[in-house]
N, C-alpha and C positions, 0 to 999 in steps of 0.2 A: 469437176476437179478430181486428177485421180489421188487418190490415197500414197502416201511412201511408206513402199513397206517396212516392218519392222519385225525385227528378229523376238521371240519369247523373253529372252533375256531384258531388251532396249526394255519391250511394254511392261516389263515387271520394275527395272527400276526406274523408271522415267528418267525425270531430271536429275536423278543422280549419277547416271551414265557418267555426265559431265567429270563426275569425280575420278572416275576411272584412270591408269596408267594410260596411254594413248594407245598402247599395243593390246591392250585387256579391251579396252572401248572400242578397239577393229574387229577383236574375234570375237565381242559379243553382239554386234550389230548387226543388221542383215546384209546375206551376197549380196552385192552390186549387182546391176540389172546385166546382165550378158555373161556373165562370171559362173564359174561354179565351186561348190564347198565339195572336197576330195577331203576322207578322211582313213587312215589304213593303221592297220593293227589291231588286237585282241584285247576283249574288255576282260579287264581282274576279277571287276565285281562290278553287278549292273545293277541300278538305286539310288537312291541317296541315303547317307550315314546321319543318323538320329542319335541323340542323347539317351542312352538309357542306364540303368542303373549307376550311374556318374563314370562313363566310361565311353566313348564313342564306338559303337556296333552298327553291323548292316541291320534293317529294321526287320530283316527275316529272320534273325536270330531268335532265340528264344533268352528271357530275361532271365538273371539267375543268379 
């Protein structure tokens, strides 16, 4: 049996996908098989945003 692939996003929330907007549930799921993910523009800021000192910062910041 082959496996269906699954996007990082699908395997992290499992079956909560389900709960998703249906448009949010498309773009986190994986490409369709013959398809491809095209993505264009200039990243702001590259990371993800953590809590720190009760204020949302990039985690490369320094606390302060």
């Amino acid at each position: 049996m082959t496996p269906v692939p699954q996007s990082p996003y699908a395997r992290a929330l499992g079956e909560r996908i389900a709960d998703l907007h249906p448009r949010l549930r498309t773009y986190f799921q994986a490409v369709p098989e013959g398809m491809v993910g095209v993505g264009i523009g200039t990243f702001q800021r590259v990371g993800t945003l953590v809590a720190c000192c009760g204020r949302s910062c990039a985690c490369s910041s320094s606390a302060g």
